[in-house]
C-alpha atoms as a printed R data frame, in Angstrom:
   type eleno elety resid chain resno       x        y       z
1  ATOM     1    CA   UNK     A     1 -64.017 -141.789 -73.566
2  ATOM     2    CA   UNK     A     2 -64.875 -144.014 -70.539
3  ATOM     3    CA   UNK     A     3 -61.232 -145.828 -70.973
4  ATOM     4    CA   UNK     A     4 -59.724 -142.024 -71.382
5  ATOM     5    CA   UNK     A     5 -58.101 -143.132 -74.722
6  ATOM     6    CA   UNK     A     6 -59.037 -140.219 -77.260
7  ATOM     7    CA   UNK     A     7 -56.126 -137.680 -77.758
8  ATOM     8    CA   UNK     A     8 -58.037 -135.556 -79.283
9  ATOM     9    CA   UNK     A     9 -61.643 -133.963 -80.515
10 ATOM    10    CA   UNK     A    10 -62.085 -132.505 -83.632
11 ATOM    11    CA   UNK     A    11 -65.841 -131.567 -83.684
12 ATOM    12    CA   UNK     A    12 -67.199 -130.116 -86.907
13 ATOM    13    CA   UNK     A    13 -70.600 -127.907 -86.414
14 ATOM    14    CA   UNK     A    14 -72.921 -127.650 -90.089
15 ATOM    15    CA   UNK     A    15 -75.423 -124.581 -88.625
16 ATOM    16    CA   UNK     A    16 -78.786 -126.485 -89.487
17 ATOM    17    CA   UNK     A    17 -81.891 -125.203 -87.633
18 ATOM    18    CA   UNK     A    18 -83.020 -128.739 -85.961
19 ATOM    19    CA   UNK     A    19 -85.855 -127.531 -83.443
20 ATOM    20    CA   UNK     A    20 -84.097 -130.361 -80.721
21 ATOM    21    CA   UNK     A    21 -80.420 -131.668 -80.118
22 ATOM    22    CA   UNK     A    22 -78.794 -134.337 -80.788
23 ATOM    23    CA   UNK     A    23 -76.699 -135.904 -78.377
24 ATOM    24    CA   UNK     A    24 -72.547 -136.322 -80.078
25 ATOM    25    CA   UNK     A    25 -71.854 -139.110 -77.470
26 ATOM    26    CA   UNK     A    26 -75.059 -141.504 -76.354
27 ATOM    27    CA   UNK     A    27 -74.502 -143.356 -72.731
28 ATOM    28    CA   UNK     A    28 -73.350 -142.120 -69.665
29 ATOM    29    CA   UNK     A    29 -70.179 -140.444 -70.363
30 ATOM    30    CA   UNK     A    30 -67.792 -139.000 -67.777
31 ATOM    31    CA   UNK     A    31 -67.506 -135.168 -67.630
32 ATOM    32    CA   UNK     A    32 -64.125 -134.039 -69.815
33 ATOM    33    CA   UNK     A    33 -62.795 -130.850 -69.147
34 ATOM    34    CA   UNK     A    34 -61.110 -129.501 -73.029
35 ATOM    35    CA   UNK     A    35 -58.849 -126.792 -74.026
36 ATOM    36    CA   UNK     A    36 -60.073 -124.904 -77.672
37 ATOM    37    CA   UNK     A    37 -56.643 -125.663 -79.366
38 ATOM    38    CA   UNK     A    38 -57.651 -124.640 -83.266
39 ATOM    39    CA   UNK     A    39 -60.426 -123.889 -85.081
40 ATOM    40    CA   UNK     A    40 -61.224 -124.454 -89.102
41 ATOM    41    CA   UNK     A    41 -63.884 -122.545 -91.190
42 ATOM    42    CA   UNK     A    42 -64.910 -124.201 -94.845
43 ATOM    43    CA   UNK     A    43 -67.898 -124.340 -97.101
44 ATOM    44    CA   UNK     A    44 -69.999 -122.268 -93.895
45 ATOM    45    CA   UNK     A    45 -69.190 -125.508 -91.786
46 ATOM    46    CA   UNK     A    46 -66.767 -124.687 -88.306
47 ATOM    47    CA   UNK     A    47 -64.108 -127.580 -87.362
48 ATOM    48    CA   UNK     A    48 -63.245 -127.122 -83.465
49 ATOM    49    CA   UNK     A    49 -59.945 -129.204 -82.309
50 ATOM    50    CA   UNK     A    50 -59.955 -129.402 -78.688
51 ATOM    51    CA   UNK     A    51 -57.765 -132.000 -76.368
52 ATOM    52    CA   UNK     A    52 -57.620 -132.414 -72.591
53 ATOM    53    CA   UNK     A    53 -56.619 -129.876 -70.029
C-alpha cells in the first residue's frame, strides 16, 4: 500500500457479531481513495472489488 503497488482490493465481509474491530491493514497506512467496481454475494458472505480512483 505504502509503495502504491496493489491494483486492486477485493475485500470479502462474513457478518459475525465481534463486539470490537479488527483492523484489515495494521501500521500506518496512507489514506486511499477507492471506486466500488463489483460486488459478489455467496454462502451469506459479501465480496467487494474496489480499485483506485
Amino acid at each position: 500500500m505504502k509503495q502504491n503497488l496493489v491494483d486492486k482490493y477485493i475485500i470479502t465481509i462474513i457478518p459475525t457479531i465481534l463486539g470490537e474491530g479488527i483492523p484489515l491493514f495494521l501500521g500506518e497506512n496512507p489514506e486511499i481513495q477507492l471506486k466500488l467496481i463489483g460486488t459478489k454475494t455467496n454462502d451469506g458472505m459479501v465480496e467487494l472489488m474496489y480499485v483506485q480512483r
